[in-house]
C-alpha positions in Angstrom: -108.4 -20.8 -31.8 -109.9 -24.2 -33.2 -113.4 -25.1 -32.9 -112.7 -27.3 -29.6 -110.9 -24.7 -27.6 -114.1 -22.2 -28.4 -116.4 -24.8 -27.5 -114.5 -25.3 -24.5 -114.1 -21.3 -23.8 -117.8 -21.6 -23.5 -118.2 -23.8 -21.2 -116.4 -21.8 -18.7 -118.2 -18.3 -19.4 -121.6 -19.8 -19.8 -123.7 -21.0 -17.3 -126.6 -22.9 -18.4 -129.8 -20.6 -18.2 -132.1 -22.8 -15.7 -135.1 -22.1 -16.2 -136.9 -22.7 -19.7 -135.2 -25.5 -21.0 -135.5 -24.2 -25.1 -134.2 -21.1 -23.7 -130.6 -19.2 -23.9 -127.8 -19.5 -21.9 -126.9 -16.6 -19.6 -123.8 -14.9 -19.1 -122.4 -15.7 -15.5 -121.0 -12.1 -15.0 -118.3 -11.6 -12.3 -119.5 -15.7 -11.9 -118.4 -18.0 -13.9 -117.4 -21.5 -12.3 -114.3 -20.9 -13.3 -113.8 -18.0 -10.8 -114.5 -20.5 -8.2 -111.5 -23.1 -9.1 -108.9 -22.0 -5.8 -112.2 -22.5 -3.5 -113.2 -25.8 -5.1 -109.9 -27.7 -5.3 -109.7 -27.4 -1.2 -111.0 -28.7 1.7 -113.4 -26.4 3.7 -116.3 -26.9 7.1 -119.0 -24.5 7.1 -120.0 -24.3 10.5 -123.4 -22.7 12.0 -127.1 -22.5 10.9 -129.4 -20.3 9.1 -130.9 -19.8 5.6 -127.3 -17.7 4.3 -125.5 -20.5 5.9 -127.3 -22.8 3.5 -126.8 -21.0 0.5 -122.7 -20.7 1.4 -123.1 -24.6 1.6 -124.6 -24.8 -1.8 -122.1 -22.3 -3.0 -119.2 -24.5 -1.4 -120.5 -27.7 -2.5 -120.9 -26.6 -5.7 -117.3 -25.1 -6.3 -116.3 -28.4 -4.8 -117.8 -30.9 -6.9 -116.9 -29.3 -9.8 -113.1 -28.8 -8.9 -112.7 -31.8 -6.5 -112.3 -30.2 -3.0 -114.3 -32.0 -0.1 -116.6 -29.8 2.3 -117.9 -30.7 5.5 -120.5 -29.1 7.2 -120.8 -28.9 11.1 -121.2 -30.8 13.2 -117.8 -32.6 11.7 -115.2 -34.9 12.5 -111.7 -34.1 13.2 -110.6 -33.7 9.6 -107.7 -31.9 8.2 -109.3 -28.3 5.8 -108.1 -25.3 4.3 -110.4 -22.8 5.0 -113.2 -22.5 7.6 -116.3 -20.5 7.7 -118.0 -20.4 11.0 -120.2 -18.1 13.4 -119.1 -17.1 15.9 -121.6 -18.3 18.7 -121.3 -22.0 16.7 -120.6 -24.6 19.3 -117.1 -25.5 19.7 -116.1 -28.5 17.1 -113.9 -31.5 18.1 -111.3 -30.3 15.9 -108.2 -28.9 16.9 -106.7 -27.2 13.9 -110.5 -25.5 13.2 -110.9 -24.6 16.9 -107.1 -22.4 16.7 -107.7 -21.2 13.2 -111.4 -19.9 15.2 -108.9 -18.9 17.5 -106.8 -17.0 15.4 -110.0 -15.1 14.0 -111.0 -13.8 17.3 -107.2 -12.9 18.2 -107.5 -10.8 15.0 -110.3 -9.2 15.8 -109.8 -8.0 19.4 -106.2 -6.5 17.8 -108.2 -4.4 15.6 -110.4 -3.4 18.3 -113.7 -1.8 18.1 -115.6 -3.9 20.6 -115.2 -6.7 18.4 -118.4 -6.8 17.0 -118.7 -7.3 13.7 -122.6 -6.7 13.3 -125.0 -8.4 10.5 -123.2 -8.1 7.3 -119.5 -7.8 8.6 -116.9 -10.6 9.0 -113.1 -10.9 9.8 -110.6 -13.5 7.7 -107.4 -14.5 10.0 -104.9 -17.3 8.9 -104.0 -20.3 11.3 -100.7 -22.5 10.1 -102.5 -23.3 7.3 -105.8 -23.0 7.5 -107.9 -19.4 6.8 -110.9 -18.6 8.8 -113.3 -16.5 7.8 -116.0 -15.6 10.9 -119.1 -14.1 11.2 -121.4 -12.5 13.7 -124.6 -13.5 11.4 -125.6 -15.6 8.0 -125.2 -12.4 5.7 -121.7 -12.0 6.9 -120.7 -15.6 6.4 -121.9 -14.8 2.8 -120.1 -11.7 1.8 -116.8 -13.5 3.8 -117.6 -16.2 0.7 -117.4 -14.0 -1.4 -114.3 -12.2 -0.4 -112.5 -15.5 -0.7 -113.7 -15.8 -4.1 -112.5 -12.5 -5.2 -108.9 -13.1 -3.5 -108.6 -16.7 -5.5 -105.3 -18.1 -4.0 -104.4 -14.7 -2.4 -107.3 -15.9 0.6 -104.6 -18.8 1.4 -101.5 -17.2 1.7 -99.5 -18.0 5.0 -98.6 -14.4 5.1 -101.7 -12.9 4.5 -102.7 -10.1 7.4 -105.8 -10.9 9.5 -108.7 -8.3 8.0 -111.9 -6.8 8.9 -114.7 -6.0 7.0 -117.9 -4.6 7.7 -119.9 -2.4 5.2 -120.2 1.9 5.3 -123.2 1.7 4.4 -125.9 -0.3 5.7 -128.3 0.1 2.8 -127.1 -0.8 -0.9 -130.3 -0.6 -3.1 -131.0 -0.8 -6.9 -134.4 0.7 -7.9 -135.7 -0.9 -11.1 -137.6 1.0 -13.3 -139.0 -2.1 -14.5 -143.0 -2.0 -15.8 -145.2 -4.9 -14.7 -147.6 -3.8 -18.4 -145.9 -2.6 -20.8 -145.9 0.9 -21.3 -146.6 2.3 -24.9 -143.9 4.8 -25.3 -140.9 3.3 -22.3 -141.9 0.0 -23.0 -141.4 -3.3 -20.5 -138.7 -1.3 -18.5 -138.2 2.8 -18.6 -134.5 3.7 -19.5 -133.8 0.1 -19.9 -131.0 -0.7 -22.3 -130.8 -4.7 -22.0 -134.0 -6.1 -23.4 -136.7 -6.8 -21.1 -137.4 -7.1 -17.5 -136.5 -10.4 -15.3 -139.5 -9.8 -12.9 -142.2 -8.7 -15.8 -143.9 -9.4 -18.8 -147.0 -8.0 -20.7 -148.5 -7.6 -17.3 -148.0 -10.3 -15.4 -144.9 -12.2 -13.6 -142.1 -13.1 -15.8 -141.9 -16.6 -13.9 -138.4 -17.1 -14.1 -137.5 -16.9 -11.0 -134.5 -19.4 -11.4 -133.2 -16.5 -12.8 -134.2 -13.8 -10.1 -131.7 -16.1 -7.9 -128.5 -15.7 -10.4 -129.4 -12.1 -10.3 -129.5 -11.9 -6.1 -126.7 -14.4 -6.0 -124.7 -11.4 -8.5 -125.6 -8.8 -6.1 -125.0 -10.4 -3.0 -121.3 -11.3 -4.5 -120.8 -7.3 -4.8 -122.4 -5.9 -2.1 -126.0 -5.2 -2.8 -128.5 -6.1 -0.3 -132.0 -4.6 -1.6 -133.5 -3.8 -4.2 -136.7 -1.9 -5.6 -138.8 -4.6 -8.4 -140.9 -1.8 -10.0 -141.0 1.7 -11.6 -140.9 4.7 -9.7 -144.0 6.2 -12.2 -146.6 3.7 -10.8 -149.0 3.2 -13.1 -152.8 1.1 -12.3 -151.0 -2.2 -12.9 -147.9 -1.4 -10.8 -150.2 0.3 -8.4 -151.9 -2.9 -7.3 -148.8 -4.9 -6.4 -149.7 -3.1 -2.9 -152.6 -5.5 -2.8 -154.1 -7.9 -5.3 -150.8 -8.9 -6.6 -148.7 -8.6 -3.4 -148.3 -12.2 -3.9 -146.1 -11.9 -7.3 -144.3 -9.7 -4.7 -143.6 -12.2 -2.6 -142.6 -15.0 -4.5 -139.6 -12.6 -6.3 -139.0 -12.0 -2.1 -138.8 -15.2 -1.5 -136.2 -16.1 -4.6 -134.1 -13.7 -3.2 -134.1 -13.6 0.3 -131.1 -17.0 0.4 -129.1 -14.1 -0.5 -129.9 -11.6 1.9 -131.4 -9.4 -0.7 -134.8 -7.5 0.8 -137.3 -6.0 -1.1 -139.0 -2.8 -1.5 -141.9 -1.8 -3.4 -142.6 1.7 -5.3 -146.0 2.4 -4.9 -148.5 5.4 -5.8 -148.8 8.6 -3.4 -152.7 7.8 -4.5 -153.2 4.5 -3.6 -155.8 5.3 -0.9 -158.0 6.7 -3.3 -156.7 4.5 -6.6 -157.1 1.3 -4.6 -158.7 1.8 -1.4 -161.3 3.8 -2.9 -161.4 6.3 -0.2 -162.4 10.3 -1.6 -158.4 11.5 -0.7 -155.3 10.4 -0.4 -154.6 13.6 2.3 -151.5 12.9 4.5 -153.5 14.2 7.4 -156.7 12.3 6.8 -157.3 9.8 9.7 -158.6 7.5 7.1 -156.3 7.4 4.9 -153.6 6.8 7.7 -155.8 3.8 8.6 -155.5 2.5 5.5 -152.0 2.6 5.2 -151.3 1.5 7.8 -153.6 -1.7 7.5 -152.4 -2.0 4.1 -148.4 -1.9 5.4 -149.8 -4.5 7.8 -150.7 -7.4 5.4 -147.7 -6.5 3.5 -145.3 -7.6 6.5 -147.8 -10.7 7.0 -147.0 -12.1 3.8 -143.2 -10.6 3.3 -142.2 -10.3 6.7 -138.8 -9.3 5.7 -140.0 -6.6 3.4 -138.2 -3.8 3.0 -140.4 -0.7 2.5 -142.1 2.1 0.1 -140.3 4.2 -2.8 -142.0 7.5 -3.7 -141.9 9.4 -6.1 -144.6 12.5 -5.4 -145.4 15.4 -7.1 -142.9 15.1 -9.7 -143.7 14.6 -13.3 -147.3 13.7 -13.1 -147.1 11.8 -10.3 -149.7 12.5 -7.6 -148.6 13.6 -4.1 -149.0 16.2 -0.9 -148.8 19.3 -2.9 -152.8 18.1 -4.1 -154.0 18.2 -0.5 -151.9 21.5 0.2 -149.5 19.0 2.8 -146.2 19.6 1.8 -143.3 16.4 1.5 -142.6 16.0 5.3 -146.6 14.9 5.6 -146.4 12.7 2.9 -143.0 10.7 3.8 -144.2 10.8 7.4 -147.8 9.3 6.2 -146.0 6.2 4.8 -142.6 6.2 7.7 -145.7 6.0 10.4 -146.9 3.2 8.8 -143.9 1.4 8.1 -142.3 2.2 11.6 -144.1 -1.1 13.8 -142.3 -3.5 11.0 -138.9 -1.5 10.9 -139.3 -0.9 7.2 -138.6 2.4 6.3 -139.9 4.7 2.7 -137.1 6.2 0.4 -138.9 9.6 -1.1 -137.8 10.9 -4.0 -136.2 14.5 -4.1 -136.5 14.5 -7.7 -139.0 17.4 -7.8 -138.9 20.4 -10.1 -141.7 22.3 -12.5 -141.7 19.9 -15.5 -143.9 22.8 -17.4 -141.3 25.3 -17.5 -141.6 28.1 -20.2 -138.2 28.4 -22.1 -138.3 32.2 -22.4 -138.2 32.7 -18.2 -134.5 32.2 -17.7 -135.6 33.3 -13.7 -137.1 29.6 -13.0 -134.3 26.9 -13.0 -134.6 23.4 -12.8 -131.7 22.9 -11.0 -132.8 24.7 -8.1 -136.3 22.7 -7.4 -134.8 20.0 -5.2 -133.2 22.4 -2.6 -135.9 24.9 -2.4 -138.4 21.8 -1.9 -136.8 20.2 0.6 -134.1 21.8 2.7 -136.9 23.9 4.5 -138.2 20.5 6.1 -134.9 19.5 7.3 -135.7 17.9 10.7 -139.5 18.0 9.9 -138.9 13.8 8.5 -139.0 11.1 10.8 -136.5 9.0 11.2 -137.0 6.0 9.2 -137.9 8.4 5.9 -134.8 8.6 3.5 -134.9 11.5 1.3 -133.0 10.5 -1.7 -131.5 12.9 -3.6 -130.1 12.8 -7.7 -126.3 13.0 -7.0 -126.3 15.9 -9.0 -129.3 19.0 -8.9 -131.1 18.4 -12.7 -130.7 14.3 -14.6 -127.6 11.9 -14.1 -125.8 14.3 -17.0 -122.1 13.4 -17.6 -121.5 16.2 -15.8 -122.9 17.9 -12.9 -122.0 19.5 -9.6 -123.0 17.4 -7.3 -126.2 18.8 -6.0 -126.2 21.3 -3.2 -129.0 19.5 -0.6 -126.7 16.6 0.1 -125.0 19.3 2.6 -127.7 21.5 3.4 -130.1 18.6 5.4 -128.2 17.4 8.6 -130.9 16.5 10.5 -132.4 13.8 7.9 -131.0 10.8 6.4 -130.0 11.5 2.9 -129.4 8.7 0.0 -127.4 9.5 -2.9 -129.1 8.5 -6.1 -126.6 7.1 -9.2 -127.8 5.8 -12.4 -126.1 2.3 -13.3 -128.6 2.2 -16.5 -126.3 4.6 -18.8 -129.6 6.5 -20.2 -127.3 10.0 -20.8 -123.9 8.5 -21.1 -124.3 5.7 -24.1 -127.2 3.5 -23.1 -125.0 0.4 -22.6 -124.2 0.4 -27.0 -121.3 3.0 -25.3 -118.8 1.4 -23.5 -118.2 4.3 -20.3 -117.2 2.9 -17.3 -118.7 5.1 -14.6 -116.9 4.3 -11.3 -114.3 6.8 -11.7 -117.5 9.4 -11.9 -119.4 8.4 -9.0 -115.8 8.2 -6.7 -115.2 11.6 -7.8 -119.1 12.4 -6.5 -118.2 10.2 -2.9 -115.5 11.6 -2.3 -116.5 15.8 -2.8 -116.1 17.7 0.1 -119.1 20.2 -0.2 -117.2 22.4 2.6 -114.4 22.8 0.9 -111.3 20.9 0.6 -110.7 18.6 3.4 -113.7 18.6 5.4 -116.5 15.9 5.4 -117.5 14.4 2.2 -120.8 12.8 0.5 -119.4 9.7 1.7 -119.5 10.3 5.5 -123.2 12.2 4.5 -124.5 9.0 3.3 -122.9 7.2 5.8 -123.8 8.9 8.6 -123.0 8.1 12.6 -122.6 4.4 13.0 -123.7 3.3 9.6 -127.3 5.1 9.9 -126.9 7.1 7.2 -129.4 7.0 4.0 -127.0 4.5 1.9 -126.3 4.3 -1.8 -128.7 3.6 -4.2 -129.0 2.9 -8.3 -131.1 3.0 -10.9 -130.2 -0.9 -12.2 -129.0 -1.5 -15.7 -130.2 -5.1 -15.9 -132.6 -6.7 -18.2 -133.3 -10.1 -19.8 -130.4 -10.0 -22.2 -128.4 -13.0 -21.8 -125.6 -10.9 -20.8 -127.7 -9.3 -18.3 -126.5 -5.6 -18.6 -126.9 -5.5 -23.1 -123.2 -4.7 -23.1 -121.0 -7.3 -21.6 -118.8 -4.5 -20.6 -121.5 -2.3 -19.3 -121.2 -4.8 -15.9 -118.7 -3.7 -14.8 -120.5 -0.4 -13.9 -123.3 -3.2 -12.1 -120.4 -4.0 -9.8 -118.8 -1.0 -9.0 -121.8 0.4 -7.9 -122.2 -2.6 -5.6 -118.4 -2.7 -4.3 -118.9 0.9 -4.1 -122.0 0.6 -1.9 -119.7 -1.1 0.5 -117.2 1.0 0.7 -117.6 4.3 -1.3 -114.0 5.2 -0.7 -112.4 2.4 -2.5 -110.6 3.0 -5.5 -112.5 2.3 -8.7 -109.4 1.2 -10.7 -108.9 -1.5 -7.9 -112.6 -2.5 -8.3 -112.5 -2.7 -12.0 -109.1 -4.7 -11.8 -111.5 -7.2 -9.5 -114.2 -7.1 -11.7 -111.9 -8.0 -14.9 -110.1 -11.0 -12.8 -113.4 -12.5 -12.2 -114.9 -12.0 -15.0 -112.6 -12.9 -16.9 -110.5 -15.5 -14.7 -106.7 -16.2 -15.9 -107.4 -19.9 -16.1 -110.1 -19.2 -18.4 -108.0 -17.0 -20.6 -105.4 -17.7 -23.4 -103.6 -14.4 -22.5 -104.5 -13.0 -19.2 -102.1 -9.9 -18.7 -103.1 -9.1 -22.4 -107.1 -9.1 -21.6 -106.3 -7.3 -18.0 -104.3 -4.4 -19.7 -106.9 -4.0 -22.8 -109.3 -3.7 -21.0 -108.2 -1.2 -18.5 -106.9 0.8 -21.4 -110.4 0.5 -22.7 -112.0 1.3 -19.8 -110.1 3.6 -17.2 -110.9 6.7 -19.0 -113.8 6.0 -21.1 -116.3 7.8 -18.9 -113.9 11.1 -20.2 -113.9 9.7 -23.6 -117.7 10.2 -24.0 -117.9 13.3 -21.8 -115.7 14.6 -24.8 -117.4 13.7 -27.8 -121.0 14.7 -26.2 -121.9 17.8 -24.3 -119.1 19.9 -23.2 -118.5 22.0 -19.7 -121.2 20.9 -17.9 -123.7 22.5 -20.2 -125.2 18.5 -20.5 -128.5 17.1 -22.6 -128.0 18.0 -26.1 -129.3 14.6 -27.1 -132.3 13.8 -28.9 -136.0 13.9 -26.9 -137.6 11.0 -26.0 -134.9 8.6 -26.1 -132.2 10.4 -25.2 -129.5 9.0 -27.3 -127.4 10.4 -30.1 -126.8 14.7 -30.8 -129.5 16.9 -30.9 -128.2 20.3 -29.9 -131.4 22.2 -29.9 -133.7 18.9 -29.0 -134.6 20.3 -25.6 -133.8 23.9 -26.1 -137.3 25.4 -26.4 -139.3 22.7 -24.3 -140.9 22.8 -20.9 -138.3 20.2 -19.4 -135.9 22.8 -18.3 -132.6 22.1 -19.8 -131.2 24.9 -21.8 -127.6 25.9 -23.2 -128.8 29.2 -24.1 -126.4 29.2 -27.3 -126.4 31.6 -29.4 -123.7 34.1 -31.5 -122.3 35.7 -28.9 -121.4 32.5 -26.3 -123.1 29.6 -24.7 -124.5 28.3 -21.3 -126.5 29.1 -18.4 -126.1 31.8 -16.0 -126.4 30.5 -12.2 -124.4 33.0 -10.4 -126.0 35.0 -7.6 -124.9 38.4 -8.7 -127.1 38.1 -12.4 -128.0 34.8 -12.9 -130.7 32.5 -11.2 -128.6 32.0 -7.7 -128.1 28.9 -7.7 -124.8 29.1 -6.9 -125.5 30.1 -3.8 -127.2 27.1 -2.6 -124.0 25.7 -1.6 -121.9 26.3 1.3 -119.7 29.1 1.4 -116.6 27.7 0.1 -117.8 26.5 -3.4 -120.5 29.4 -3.3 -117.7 31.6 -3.9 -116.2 29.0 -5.9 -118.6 28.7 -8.8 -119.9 31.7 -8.6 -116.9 33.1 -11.0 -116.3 32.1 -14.6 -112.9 32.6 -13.0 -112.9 30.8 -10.3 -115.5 28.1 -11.5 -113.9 24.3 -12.3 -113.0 23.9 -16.4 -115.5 21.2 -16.4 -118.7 22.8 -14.9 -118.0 26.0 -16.6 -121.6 26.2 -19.0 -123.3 24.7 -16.2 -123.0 27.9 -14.2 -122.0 30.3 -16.4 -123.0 31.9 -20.1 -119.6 32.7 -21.6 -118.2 34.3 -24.4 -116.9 31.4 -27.0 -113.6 33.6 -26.6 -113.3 33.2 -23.2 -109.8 31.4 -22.0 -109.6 28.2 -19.5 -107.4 27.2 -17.1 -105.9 24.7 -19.9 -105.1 27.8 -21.9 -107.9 26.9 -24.6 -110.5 29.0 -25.8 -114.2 28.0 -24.9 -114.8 27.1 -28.8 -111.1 25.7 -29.4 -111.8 23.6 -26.6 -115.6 22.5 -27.7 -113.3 21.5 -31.3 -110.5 19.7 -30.0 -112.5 17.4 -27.4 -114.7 16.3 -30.0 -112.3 15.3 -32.5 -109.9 13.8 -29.7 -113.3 11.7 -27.9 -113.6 10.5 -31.8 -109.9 9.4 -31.7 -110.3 8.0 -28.2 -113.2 6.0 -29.3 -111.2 4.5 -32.4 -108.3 3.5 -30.4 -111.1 1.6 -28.2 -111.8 -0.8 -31.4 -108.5 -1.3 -32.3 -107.3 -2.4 -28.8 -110.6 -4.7 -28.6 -109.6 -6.7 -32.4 -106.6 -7.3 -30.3 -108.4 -9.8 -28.4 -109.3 -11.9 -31.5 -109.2 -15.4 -30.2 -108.2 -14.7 -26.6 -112.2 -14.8 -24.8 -115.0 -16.6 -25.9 -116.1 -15.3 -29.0 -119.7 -14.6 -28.4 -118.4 -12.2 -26.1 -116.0 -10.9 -28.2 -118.3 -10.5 -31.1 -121.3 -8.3 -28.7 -118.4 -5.8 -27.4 -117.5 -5.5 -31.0 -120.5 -4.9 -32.4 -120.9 -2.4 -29.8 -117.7 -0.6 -30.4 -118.9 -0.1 -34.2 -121.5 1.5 -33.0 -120.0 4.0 -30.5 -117.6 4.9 -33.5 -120.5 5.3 -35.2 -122.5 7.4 -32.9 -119.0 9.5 -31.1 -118.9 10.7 -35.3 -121.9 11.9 -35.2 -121.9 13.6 -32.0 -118.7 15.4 -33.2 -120.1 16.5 -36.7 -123.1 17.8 -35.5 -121.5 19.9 -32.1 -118.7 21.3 -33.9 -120.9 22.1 -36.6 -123.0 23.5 -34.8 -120.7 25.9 -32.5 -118.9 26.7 -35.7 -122.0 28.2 -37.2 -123.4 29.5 -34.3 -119.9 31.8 -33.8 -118.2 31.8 -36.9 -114.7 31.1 -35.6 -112.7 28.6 -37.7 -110.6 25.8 -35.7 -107.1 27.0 -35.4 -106.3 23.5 -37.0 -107.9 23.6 -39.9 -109.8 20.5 -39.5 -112.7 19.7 -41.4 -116.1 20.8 -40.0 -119.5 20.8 -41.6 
């Protein structure tokens, strides 16, 4: 590639960053103009009214002026267009060919039935002779029917394209940032953030780029995300008085995203009545302190009236809740739910609770089991706009967990499961692990056994009213947003998965890819298409591999959590043991002579897991303490099978590079040269964690590998 095609290259995967002018260019994501070419070169009428509608007209006229399409908006002439985007109460136009291509859309959508309705977010696309509609009951659905057609490119204006429906599963698709408004002096500007600093924050005050702010909701609206969370879940003084003093810094990030139907939410401190209202208690049953919420809750709404509602995270870690005042967490998510209820926000409360001062020597107390003796005995007891939102597995967003046994024991509250885009256990976006195949596995568990309901339809719930999806985000002020320009990918899944969590994550990663990295834009398309699936289909495996095997998880090092450290957390008070020693390894969570906590689940995977027999290859350590001799399904012994992962997630990890260096030349280079970096490193790293496990289990048993490689 000479100097002027890379130049060129460039200019179609960088935006210009708008809003310092000394300051970088940012990455345009699953955005780049050039995704937008089949839109642009046509003609197209946007036809209703509202904020969204405004922002698909920028959108349109945009693509347009850049690729030389016309767009008209309503009320129009009779002019001939390729695609129209109208509400569906929109007054009738003047225009024959729009009016039947309308036409055609509400054909489609009686034929599919369901009443028709389509609700806030959903629309239906329908061809006409030659002209697509796309219609919408509300803005928000004219949007995401924007961005459909932008994913489809010149599939959206095929003649023989089906009419098709789409509405989202889930009504709420949330990222919670754990972004710090001060700086914090060991997590720093954003906790378990892997991508430089945060795009709302900075050394205590507003970051005041909120040009930026808008890319970022404009990239989440395009995937499916409609709220978000814009501080830390450990509320600190500074965080604590975005409730009040500096509501208005609140409000203006509001206000930069609310053109694209993205609401926000607020985490704020179970203490606030006493830390900023000054009362004597923060007691859920205190009349005062209701009062104050719920006049605090009120001047929220007066200045954001489209606010969201509260994040909690209580008693957990340090943070201050019920437990104080002897309430337990039913009284303290009904506190805030009361006053949220007159504004129709609603308060997400954390089910991340567990003794975080364990002593390693009482193998009775296990972390894993906190969350579901907490809170299943309040089932019913929360009101219904409280969403308890539980980790989708029982101890920390480990490779590997079962998913965690209160998503089917709460049927009378509105559960959220909880992922973790920010890759803090599995390669803290230096690793390239591609984690949709991961969390479709989680969607799509039936925790009744085989066939019946899954954590899908729990989220879900009857007619969308289900707790959601939600995220910890992965974004920061990096100017490829996620550190890794791989790493978002995982951004978008979650959102696409948000939608609809039973879509299949190699499709969404094949979308992410085309947009990305759009065929017009690239000197070998099917080349860059097939890398990087072979890259990233299986990478999540690759790194389980090479780091902690069977389900035993953590091993890394304390504090930051990244690289090998077999013992790091093994005599601590955090609760997350392998138990290792000569004889075998991992922890014993069977009912008949472990901790139990096998038996939190239903009766089907009760029985399950509570054999080394019967228990899943992969969550084997996780529930069981095993003799290193002990056979798997595959045939492999435990510490044969410890031996030849590691070696083989090395391998794995090697073959990633090479396939990379194959793109020399065929994306833009800056690009290229951060994913390669980043590959180096993950060699790097995937060594290390392979010397020092093997090592370890070698000396800890004293069995040789069977094939004589070399360990330590």
């Amino acid at each position: 590639m000479n100097a002027e095609e890379s130049v060129e290259l460039e200019q179609l995967m960088f935006v210009e960053e708008p809003m310092r002018g000394d300051g970088p260019r940012v990455h345009p994501a699953w955005l780049p103009p050039e995704a937008f070419r089949s839109l642009g070169a046509r003609r197209i009428l946007l036809h209703g009214e509202g904020l969204l509608v405004d922002t698909v007209l920028d959108e349109v006229s945009r693509a347009c002026a850049r690729y030389g399409g016309r767009m008209w908006h309503s009320p129009s002439w009779d002019v001939d267009v390729d695609l129209v985007l109208a509400l569906r109460d929109a007054a009738e136009l003047p225009n024959p060919s729009v009016e039947a291509a309308r036409a055609a859309g509400e054909a489609a959508l009686a034929e599919l039935g369901d009443g028709g309705s389509l609700g806030d977010e959903g629309f239906v696309l329908a061809r006409a002779g030659d002209v697509t509609a796309v219609l919408a009951d509300a803005p928000a659905g004219l949007l995401y029917g924007l961005f459909h057609v932008v994913r489809l490119c010149a599939a959206a204006f095929d003649p023989a394209r089906p009419p098709e429906r789409h509405r989202p599963a889930l009504r709420r698709r949330m990222l919670n940032h754990w972004d710090n408004v001060a700086v914090h002096p060991v997590m720093g500007q954003v906790e378990r953030g892997y991508a430089g600093g945060s795009i709302f924050w900075r050394d205590g005050r507003p970051r005041g780029d909120l040009a930026r702010v808008r890319e970022y909701g404009r990239l989440l609206a395009s995937c499916g995300v409609n709220a978000i969370s814009v501080n830390n879940v450990n509320v600190a003084r500074t965080e604590a008085l975005l409730l009040t003093e500096r509501l208005g810094d609140v409000a203006e990030i509001a206000d930069a995203l609310r053109p694209y139907g993205i609401r926000v939410h607020l985490a704020v401190s179970f203490a606030a009545p006493v830390v900023l209202g000054g009362l004597p208690t923060a007691d859920p049953r205190d009349e005062t302190v209701r009062a104050w919420w719920a006049a605090t809750t009120r001047r929220v709404y007066d200045r954001i009236p489209d606010f969201g509602g509260y994040l909690v995270k209580a008693d957990s870690e340090g943070q201050p809740g019920p437990f104080t005042y002897g309430r337990d967490h039913a009284d303290g998510a009904n506190l805030l739910a009361e006053a949220l209820a007159p504004h129709g926000g609603v308060v997400h409360w954390r089910a991340f609770v567990y003794n975080h001062q364990q002593d390693w020597r009482d193998r009775s107390t296990d972390r894993a089991r906190a969350a579901y003796d907490h809170f299943v005995p309040l089932d019913g007891r929360f009101r219904t706009n409280v969403v308890v939102q539980v980790k989708f597995g029982p101890v920390d967003f480990q490779t590997r967990e079962p998913v965690s046994p209160v998503l089917a024991a709460m049927p009378a509250t509105r559960l959220a499961v909880e992922l973790q885009v920010t890759q803090e256990y599995t390669g803290q976006q230096r690793h390239v692990c591609h984690l949709g195949p991961w969390w479709s596995e989680v969607l799509r568990f039936a925790p009744w056994g085989p066939g019946g309901r899954t954590i899908a339809d729990v989220v879900t719930g009857e007619a969308a009213a289900g707790g959601g999806l939600v995220a910890v985000a992965n974004v920061g002020d990096d100017v490829f947003w996620t550190g890794h320009p791989l790493a978002q990918a995982n951004l978008y899944t979650f959102g696409r998965l948000a939608w609809d969590p039973r879509r299949d994550p190699t499709a969404i990663l094949d979308e992410w890819i085309t947009l990305t990295f759009p065929p017009s834009a690239t000197a070998d398309a099917e080349l860059v298409r097939r890398t990087l699936h072979e890259i990233m289909d299986d990478s999540w495996r690759t790194y389980e591999r090479y780091t902690a095997p069977l389900g035993v998880g953590f091993m890394v090092n304390p504090g930051d959590h990244y690289g090998p450290n077999v013992d790091g957390y093994e005599y601590t008070r955090w609760g997350t043991y392998h138990f290792a020693d000569r004889d075998g390894v991992g922890v014993d969570r069977s009912r008949a002579s472990g901790t139990g906590f096998a038996g939190q689940y239903p009766p089907y995977w009760a029985q399950v897991y509570e054999s080394p027999e019967s228990c899943p290859d992969e969550l084997l350590l996780f529930f069981h303490h095993v003799p290193y001799g002990h056979v798997l399904r595959s045939g492999s012994t435990v510490i044969q099978h410890i031996y030849d992962t590691h070696f083989a997630g090395v391998e794995e990890v090697t073959a990633m590079r090479r396939r990379w260096q194959a793109l020399t030349g065929m994306i833009d280079p800056s690009v290229y040269e951060r994913v390669a970096e980043r590959l180096d490193e993950q060699v790097r790293c995937a060594t290390e964690w392979r010397d020092q496990i093997n090592t370890y289990f070698f000396r800890a048993s004293g069995v040789p590998d069977e094939r004589g490689r070399d360990i330590h």
